[in-house]
FIMAR-960932 format. One record per residue (C-alpha): z, y, x. Coordinates in pm, 1 decimal. Layout:
BEGIN
<r up="Z" north="Y" east="X"/>
...
***
This chain:
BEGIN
<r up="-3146.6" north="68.2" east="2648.7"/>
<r up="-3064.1" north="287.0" east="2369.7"/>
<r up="-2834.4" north="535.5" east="2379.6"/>
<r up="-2543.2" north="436.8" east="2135.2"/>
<r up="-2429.7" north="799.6" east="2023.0"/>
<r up="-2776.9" north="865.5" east="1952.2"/>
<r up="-2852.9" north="540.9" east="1800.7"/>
<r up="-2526.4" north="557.1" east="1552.5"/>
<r up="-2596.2" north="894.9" east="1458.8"/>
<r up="-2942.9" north="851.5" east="1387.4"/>
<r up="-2923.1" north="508.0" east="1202.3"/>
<r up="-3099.1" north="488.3" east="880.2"/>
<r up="-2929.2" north="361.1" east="580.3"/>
<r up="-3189.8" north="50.6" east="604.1"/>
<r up="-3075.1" north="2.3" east="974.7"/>
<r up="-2676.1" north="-5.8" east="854.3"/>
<r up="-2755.1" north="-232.2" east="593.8"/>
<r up="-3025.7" north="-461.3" east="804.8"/>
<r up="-2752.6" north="-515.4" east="1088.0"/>
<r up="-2482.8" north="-485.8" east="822.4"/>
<r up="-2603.3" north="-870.7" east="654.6"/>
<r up="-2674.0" north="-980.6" east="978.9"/>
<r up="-2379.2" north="-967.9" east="1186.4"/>
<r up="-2069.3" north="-829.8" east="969.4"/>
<r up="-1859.5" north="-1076.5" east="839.4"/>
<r up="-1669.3" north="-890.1" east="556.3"/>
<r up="-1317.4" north="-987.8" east="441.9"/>
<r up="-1207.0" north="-1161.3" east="134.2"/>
<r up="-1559.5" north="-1207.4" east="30.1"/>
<r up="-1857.0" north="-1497.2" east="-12.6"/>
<r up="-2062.9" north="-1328.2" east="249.2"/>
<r up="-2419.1" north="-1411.6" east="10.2"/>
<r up="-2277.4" north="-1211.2" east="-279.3"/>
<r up="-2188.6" north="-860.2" east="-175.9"/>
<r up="-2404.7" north="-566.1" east="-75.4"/>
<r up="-2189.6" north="-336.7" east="76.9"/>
<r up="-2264.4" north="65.1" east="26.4"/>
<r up="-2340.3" north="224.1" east="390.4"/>
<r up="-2094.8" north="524.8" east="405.1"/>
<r up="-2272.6" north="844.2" east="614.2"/>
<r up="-1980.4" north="1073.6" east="599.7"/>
<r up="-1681.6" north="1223.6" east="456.5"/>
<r up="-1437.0" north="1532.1" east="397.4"/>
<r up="-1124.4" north="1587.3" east="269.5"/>
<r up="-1124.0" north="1365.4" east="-97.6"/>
<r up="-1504.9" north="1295.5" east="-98.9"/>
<r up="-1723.0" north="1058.2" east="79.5"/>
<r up="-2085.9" north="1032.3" east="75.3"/>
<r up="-2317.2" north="780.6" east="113.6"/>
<r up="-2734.8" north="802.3" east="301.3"/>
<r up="-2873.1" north="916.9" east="-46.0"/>
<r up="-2665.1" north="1227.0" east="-78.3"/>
<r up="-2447.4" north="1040.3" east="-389.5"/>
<r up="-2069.0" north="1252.7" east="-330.7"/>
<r up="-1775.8" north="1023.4" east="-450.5"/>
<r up="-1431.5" north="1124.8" east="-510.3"/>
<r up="-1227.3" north="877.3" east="-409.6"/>
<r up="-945.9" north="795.0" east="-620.5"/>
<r up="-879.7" north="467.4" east="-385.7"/>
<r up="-783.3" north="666.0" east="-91.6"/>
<r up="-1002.7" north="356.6" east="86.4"/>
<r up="-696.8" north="116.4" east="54.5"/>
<r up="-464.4" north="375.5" east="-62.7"/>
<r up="-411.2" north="444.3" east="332.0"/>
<r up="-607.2" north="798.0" east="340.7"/>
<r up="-329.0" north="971.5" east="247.5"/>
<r up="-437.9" north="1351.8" east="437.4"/>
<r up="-783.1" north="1306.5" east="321.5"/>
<r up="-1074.8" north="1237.1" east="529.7"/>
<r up="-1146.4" north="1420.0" east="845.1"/>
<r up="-851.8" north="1653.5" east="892.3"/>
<r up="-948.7" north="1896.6" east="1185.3"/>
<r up="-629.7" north="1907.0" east="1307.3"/>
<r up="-587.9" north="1521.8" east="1316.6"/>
<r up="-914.1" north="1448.3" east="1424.7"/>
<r up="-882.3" north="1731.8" east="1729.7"/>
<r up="-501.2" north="1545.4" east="1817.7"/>
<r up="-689.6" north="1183.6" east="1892.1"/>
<r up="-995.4" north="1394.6" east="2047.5"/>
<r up="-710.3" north="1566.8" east="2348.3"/>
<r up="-531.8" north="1213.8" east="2342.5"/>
<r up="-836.1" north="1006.9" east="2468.4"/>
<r up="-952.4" north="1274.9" east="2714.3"/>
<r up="-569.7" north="1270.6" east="2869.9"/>
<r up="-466.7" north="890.4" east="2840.3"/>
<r up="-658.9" north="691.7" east="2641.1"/>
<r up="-448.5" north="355.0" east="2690.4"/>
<r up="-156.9" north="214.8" east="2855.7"/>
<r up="55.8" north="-109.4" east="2814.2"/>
<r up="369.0" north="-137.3" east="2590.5"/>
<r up="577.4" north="-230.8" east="2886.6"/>
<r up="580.8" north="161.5" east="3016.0"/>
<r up="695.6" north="471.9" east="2819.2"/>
<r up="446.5" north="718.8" east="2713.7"/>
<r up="506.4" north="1083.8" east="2535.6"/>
<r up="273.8" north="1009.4" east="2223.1"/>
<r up="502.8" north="659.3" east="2174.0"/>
<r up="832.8" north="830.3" east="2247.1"/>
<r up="730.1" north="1125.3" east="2005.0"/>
<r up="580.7" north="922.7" east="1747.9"/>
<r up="909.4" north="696.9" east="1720.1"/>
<r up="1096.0" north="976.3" east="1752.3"/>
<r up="983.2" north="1187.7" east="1445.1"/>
<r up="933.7" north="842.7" east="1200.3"/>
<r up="1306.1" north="791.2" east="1312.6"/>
<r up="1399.6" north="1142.7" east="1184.1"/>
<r up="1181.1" north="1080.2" east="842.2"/>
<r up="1370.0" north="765.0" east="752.4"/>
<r up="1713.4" north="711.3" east="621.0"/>
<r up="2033.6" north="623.5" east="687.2"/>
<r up="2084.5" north="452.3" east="1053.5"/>
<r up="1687.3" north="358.3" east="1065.2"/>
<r up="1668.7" north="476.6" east="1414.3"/>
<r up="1401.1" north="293.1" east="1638.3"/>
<r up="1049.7" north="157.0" east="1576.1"/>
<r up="894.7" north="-104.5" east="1685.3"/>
<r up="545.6" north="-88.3" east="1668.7"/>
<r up="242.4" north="-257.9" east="1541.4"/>
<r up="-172.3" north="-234.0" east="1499.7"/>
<r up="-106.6" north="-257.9" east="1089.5"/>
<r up="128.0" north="-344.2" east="799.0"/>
<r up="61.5" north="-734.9" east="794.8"/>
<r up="193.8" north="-744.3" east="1159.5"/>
<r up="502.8" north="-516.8" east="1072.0"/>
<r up="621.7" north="-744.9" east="808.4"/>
<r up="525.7" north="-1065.6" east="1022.8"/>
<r up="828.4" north="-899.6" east="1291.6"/>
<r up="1060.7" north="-762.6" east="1006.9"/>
<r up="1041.5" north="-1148.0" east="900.7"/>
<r up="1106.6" north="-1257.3" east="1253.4"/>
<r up="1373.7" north="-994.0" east="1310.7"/>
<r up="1538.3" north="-1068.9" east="974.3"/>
<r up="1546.4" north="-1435.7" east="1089.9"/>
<r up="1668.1" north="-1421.0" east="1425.9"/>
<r up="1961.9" north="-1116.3" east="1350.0"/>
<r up="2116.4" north="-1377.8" east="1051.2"/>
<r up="2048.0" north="-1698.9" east="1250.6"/>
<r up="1913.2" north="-1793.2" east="918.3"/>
<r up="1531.7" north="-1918.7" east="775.4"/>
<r up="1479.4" north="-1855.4" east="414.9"/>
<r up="1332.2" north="-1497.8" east="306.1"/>
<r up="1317.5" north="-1423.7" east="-72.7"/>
<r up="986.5" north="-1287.4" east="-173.8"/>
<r up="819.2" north="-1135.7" east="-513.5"/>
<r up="558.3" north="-1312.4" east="-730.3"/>
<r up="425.1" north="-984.8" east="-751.5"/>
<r up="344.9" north="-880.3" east="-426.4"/>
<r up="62.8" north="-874.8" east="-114.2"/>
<r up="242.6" north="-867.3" east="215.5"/>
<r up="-73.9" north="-875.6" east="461.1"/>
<r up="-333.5" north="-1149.5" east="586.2"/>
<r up="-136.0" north="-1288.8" east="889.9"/>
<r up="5.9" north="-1639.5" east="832.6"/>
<r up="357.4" north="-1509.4" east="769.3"/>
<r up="262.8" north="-1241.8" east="567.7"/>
<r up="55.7" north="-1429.5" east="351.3"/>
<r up="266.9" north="-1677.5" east="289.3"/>
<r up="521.1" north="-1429.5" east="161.8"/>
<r up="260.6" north="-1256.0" east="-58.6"/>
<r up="288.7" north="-1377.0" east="-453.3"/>
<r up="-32.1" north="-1291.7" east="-562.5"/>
<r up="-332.7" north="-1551.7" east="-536.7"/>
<r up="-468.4" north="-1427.7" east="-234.7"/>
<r up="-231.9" north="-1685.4" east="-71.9"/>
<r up="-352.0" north="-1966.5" east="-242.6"/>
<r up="-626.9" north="-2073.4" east="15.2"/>
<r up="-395.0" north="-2085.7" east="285.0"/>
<r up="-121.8" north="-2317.3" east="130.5"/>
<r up="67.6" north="-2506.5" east="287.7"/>
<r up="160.4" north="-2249.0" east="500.3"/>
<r up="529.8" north="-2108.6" east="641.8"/>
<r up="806.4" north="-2268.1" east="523.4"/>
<r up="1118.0" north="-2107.1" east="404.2"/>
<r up="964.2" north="-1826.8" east="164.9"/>
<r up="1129.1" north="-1862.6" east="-177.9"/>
<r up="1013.2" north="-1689.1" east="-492.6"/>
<r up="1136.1" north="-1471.1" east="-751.6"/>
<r up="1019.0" north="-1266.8" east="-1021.6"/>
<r up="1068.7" north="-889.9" east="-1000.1"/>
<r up="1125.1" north="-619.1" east="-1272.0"/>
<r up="794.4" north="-518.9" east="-1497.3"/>
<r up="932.9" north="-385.4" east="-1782.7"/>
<r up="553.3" north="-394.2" east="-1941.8"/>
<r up="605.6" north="-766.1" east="-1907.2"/>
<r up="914.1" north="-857.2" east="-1873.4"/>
<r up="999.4" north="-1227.5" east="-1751.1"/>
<r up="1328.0" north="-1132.6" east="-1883.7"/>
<r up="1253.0" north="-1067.6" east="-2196.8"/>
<r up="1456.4" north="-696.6" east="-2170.7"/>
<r up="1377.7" north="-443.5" east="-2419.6"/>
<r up="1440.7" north="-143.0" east="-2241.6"/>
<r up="1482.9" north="-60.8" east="-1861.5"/>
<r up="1812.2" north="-129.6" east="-1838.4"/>
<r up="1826.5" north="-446.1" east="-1947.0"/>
<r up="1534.7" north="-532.1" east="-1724.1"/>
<r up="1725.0" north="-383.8" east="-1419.3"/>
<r up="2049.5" north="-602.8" east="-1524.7"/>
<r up="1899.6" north="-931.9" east="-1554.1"/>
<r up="1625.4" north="-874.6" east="-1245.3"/>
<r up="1908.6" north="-882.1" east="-1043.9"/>
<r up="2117.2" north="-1147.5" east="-1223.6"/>
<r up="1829.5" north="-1374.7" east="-1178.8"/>
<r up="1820.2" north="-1254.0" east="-789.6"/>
<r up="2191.7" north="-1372.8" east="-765.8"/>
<r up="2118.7" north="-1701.5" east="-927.0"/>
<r up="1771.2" north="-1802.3" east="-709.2"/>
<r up="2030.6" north="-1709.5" east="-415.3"/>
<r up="2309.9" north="-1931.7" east="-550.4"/>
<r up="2091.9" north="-2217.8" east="-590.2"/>
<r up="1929.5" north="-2176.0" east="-287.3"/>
<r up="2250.4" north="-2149.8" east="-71.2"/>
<r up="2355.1" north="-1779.4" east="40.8"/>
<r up="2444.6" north="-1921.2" east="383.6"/>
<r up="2037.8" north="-2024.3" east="433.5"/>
<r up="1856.2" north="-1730.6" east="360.2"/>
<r up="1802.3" north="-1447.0" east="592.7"/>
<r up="1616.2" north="-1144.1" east="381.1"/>
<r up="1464.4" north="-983.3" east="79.7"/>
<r up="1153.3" north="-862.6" east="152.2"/>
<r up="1052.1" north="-648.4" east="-149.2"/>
<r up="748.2" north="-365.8" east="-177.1"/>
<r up="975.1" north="-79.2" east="-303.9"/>
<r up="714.1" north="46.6" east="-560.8"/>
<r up="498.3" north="-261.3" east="-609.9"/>
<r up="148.2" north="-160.7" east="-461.2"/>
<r up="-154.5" north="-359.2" east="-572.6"/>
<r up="20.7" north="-573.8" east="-802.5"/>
<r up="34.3" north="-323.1" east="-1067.2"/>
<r up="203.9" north="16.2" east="-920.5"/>
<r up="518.6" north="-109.9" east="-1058.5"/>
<r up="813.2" north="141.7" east="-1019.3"/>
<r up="1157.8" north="-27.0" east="-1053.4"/>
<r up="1367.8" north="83.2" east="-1289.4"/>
<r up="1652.8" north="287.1" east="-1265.4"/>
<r up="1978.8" north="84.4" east="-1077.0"/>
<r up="1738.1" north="-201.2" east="-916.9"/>
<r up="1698.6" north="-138.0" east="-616.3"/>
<r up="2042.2" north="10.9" east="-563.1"/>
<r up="2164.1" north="-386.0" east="-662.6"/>
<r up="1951.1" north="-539.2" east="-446.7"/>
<r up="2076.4" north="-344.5" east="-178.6"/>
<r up="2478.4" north="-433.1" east="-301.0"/>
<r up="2341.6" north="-848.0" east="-296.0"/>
<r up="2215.2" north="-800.7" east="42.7"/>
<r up="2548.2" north="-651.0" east="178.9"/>
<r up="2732.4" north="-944.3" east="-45.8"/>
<r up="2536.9" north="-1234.7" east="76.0"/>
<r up="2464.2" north="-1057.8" east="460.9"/>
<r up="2098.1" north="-1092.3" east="349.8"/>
<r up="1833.3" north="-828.0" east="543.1"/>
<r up="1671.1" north="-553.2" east="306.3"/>
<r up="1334.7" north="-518.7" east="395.8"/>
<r up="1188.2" north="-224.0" east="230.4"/>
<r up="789.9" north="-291.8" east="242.6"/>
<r up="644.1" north="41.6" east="260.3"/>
<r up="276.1" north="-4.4" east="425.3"/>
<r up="140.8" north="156.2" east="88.2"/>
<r up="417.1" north="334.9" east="-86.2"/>
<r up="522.8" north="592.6" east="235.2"/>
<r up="457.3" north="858.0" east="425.5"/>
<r up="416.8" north="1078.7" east="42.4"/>
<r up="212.6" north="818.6" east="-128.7"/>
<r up="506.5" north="853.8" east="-345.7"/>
<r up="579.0" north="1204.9" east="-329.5"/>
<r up="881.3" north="1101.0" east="-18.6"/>
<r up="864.2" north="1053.9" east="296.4"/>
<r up="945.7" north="692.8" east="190.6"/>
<r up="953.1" north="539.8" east="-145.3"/>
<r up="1300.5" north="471.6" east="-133.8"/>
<r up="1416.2" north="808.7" east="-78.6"/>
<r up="1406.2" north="831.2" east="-485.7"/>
<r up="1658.3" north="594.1" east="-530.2"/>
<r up="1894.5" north="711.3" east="-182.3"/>
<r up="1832.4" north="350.7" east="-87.1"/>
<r up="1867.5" north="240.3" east="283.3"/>
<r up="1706.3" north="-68.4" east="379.0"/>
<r up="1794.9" north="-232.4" east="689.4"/>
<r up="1431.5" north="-278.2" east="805.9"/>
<r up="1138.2" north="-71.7" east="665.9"/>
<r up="797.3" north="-178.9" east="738.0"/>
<r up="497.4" north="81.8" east="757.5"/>
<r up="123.3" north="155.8" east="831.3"/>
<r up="-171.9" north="350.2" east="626.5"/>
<r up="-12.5" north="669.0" east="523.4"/>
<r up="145.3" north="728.9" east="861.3"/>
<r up="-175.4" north="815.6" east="1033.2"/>
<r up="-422.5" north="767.2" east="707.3"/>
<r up="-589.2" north="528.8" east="870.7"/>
<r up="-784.2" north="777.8" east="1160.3"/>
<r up="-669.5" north="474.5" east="1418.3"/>
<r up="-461.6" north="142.5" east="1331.4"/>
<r up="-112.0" north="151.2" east="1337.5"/>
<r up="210.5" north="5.3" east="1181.4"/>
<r up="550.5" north="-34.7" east="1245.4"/>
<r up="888.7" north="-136.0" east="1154.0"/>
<r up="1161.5" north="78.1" east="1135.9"/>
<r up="1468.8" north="-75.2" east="1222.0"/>
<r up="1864.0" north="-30.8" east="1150.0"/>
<r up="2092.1" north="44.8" east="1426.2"/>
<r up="2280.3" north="-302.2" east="1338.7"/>
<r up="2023.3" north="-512.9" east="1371.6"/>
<r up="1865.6" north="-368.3" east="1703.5"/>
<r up="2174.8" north="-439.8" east="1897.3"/>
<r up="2094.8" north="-761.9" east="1823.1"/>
<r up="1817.8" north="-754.3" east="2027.9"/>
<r up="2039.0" north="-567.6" east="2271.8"/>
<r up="2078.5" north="-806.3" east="2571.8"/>
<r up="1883.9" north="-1054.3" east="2381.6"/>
<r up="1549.8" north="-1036.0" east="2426.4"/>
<r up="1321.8" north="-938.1" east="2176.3"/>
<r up="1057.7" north="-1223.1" east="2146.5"/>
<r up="736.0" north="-1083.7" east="2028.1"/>
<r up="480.4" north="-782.5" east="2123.3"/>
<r up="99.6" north="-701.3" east="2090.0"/>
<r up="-135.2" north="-555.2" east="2359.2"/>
<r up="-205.1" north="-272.8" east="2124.5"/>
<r up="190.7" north="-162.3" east="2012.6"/>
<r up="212.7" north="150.6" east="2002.5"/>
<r up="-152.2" north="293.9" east="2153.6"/>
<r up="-158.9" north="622.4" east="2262.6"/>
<r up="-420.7" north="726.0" east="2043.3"/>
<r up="-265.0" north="598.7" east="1782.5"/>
<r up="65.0" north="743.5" east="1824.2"/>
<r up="-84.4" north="1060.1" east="1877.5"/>
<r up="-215.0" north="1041.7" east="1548.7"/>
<r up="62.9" north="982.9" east="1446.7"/>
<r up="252.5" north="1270.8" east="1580.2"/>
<r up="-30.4" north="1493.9" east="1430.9"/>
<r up="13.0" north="1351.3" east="1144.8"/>
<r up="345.6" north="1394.3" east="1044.5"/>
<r up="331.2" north="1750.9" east="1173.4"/>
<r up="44.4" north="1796.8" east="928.5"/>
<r up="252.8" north="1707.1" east="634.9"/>
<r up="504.5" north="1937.8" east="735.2"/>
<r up="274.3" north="2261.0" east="789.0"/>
<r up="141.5" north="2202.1" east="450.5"/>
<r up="384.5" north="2058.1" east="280.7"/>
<r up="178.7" north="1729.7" east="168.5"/>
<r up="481.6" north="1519.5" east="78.0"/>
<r up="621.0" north="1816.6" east="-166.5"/>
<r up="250.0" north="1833.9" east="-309.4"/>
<r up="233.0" north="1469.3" east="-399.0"/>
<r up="527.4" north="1517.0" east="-615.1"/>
<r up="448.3" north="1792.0" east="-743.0"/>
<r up="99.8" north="1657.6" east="-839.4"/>
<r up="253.5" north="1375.7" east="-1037.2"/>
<r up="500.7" north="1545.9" east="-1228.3"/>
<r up="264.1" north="1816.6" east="-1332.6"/>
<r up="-88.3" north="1682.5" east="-1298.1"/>
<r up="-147.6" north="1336.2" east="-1318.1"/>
<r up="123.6" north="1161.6" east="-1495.2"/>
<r up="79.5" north="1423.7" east="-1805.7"/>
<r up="-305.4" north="1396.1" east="-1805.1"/>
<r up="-289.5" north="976.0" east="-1758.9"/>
<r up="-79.6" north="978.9" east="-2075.8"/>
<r up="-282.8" north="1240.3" east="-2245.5"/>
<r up="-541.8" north="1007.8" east="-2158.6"/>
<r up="-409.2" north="678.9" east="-2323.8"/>
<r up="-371.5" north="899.0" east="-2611.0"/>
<r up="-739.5" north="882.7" east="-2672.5"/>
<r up="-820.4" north="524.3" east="-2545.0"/>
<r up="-692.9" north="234.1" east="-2775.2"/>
<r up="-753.6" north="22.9" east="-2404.0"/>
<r up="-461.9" north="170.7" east="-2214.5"/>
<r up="-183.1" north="-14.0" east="-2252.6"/>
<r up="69.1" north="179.3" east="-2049.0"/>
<r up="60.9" north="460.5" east="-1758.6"/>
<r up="289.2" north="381.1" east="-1467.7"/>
<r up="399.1" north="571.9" east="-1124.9"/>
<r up="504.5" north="868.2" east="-896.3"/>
<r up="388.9" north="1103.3" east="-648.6"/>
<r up="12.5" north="1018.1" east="-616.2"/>
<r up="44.3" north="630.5" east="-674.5"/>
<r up="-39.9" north="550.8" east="-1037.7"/>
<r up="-194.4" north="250.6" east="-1230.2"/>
<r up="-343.0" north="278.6" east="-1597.6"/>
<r up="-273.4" north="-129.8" east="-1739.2"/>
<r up="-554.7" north="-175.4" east="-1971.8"/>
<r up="-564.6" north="-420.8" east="-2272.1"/>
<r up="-761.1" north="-568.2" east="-2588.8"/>
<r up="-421.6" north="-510.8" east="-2791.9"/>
<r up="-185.5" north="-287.9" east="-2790.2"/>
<r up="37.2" north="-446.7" east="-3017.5"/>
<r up="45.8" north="-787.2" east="-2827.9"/>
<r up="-29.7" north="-639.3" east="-2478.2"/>
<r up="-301.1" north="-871.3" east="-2391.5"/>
<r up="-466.1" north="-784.7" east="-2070.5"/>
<r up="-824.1" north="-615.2" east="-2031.3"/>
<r up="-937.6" north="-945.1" east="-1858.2"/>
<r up="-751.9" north="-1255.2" east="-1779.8"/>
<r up="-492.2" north="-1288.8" east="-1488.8"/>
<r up="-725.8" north="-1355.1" east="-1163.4"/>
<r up="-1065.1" north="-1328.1" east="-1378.5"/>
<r up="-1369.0" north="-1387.1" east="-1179.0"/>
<r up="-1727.8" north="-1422.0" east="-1321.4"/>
<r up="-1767.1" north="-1342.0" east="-1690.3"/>
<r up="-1393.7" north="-1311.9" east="-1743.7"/>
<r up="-1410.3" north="-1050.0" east="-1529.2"/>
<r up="-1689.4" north="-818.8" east="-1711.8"/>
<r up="-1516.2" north="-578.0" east="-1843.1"/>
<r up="-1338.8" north="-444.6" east="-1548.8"/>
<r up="-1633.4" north="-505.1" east="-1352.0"/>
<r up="-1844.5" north="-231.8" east="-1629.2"/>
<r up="-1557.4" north="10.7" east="-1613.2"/>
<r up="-1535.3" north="36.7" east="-1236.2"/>
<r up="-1907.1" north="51.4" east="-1254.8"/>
<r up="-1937.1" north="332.1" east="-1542.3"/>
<r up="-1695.6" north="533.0" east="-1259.3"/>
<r up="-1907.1" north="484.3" east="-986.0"/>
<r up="-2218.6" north="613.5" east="-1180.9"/>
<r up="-2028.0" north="939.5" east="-1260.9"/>
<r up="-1917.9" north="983.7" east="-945.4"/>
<r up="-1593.7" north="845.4" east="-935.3"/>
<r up="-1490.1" north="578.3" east="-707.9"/>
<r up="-1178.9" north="348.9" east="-865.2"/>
<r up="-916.2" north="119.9" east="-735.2"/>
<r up="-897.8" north="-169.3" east="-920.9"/>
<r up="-725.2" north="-486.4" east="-940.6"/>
<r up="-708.6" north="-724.7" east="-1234.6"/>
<r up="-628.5" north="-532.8" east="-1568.0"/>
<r up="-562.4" north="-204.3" east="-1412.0"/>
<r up="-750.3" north="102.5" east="-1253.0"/>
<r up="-504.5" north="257.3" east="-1029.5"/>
<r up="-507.9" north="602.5" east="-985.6"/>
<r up="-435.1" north="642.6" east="-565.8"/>
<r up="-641.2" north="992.6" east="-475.5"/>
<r up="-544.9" north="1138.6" east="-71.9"/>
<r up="-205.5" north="1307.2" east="-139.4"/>
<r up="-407.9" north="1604.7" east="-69.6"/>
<r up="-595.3" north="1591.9" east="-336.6"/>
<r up="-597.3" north="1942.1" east="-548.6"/>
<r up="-517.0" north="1997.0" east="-895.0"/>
<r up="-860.6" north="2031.8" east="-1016.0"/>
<r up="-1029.7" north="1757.6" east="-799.7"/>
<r up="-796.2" north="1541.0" east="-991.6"/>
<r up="-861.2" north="1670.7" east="-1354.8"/>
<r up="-1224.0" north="1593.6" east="-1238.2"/>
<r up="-1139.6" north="1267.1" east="-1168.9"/>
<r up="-964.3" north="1203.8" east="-1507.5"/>
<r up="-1230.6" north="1353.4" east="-1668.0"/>
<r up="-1464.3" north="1087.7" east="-1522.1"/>
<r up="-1196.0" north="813.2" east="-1632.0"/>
<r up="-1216.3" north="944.2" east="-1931.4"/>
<r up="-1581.4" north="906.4" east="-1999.6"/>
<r up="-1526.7" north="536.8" east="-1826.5"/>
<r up="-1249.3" north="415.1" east="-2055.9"/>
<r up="-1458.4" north="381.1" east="-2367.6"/>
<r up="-1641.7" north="171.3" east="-2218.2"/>
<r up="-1311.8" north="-59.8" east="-2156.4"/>
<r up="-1251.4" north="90.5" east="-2548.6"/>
<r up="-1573.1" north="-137.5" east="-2660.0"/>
<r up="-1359.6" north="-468.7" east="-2558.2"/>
<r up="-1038.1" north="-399.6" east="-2776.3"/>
<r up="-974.8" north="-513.9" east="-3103.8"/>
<r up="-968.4" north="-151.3" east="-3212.1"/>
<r up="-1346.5" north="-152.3" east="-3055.4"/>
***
């Protein structure tokens, strides 16, 4: 029998990609179509694949590596973990768990004060729902057109986007609204105010019609994540929080991409001094190094579940390794001050060299975000703002985002994108200079986007 260290560290980059085809079933993909890049290693903003090609990763994988790849210090934590306890069920308390909750609890605001939790953000928001439900005795849960929630059956069926479309029907009671996009306002605002203002006016009216008395929560992503990077304007999220006390809705404050300094806070509503009553987590907290997620929880709604119990749990909530990871985690960002270095990096790096950028390229139509969570929208016209590609393009329609995030990849340069928009998602601790490489390498990209415009 082979030896399995021996055999995964020796594997050749045919081997990886032989077995790879052969037994890996990849997600959200037609299996016959994609040839997936064998990754040999990584550090810090960089990975590398078996030919030696470096990439700087302005993706941050799914905008989850949020320390950078192979932190010493994190990687040594889950290294003393597994050689002291590697597992033990959910039903007994355990220092990494106790610690772990402990120091989230501290991070978050307000009266957010226990966590329950999770293997990753789909299952957080899949209990917020359930503990939104069962606090308010009600069903309904208002959720965004704009939005991805998770893969789960609940969690899909409260994401907007059309990654929910193949599994329609599916759990009743989600009801839709639109959310604030100034760039494309359903509101037809012209300025931020006015998109703010009637936002929430049209939040009070999908409530009215829907009967105040059925529904249970908001669940909103606090900074939009994959659906454009779309930072609410100034007052929004404030009202939301003054119709959920109104109405006795649930806040839930989806956070599984925007925290843990992804937005240059601890969490992304720290900006606005907003406290949710449920904030749901994962990625940032541990980048990733083992799975994890949680939901953050209010001290009203947990006495609900005081002599009542709680019904759900996993096998896997809150895994030592995990949690340890988590502990070392969070003390990392404190030692080097991580979450003061993502804001930092957007106020004086990115967002000034993204909108020096646009400057040049006749295809970016606007340059949106905070901390180190940015998207560049790209477009044929500026004038009439019509998208790079077509909503949901596949195939031809999609060609011109498909040669961008290519021209990126041959400089060295791997992109985030999504639709009509390159996000710009580096670890949070990315440097100064590894980013003006980066933009530099955007910057070469974009004229190839600049050959599709009308000003091409």
């Amino acid at each position: 029998m082979t030896d399995t260290l021996t055999g995964l560290a020796g594997a050749s980059e045919e081997q990886v990609r032989r077995d790879d085809r052969a037994h890996v079933f990849h997600s959200w993909s037609a299996q016959g179509l994609i040839d997936p890049l064998p990754i040999a290693s990584a550090e810090g903003s960089y990975f590398t694949d078996y030919n030696g090609n470096r990439y700087l990763d302005f993706s941050s994988q799914l905008v989850n590596v949020n320390i950078g790849y192979q932190h010493p210090k994190l990687v040594a934590a889950i290294q003393e973990q597994a050689a002291r306890l590697t597992t033990v069920s959910p039903a007994f308390a355990n220092d990494a768990r106790s610690e772990a909750a402990r120091l989230i609890a501290e991070i978050a605001p307000g009266d957010l004060n226990m966590v329950f939790f999770t293997n990753g953000g789909a299952e957080a928001n899949e209990n917020a729902l359930r503990m939104a439900r069962l606090h308010t005795g009600r069903h309904k849960v208002l959720a965004a057109y704009r939005s991805y929630h998770g893969a789960t059956a609940g969690a899909i069926a409260l994401t907007g986007d059309p990654r929910r479309w193949p599994s329609e029907p599916g759990m009743p009671g989600v009801v839709r609204y639109w959310g604030p996009y100034p760039y494309r306002s359903a509101f037809h605002a012209t300025s931020d105010t006015e998109e703010s203002e009637r936002a929430l006016q049209h939040l009070r009216d999908v409530i009215m019609v829907e009967g105040p008395q059925t529904v249970a929560a908001i669940i909103l992503e606090t900074v939009v994540g994959t659906n454009g990077i779309l930072v609410p304007p100034p007052g929004y999220l404030q009202g939301v929080r003054e119709i959920c006390d109104e109405f006795g809705l649930v806040m839930i404050a989806d956070e599984v991409m925007a925290g843990f300094g992804r937005c240059g806070e601890w969490f992304a509503v720290d900006h606005w001094g907003v406290t949710p009553d449920l904030i749901t987590f994962a990625k940032g907290v541990n980048s990733g190094y083992v799975p994890l997620g949680g939901v953050v929880i209010s001290d009203r709604i947990a006495a609900t579940f005081s002599e009542r119990p709680y019904p759900g749990g996993l096998t896997y909530s809150g895994h030592p390794l995990a949690c340890a990871s988590a502990v070392a985690s969070i003390e990392i960002f404190r030692e080097e001050g991580i979450v003061e270095h993502a804001r930092a990096l957007g106020e004086e790096v990115i967002g000034p060299e993204l909108r020096a950028l646009a400057e040049r390229h006749p295809s970016v139509g606007e340059v949106r975000g905070l901390g180190v969570f940015w998207a560049l929208e790209l477009v044929r016209d500026r004038e009439t703002r019509e998208p790079l590609v077509p909503f949901n393009a596949g195939g031809a329609d999609a060609a011109p985002m498909n040669e961008f995030a290519a021209a990126c990849k041959q400089r060295g340069l791997w992109p985030f994108t999504h639709f009509n928009r390159t996000h710009v998602v580096p670890p949070c601790t990315t440097t100064a200079d590894e980013v003006r490489e980066g933009i530099a390498i955007l910057n070469e990209a974009l004229a190839v986007a600049d050959r599709h415009t009308t000003a091409g």
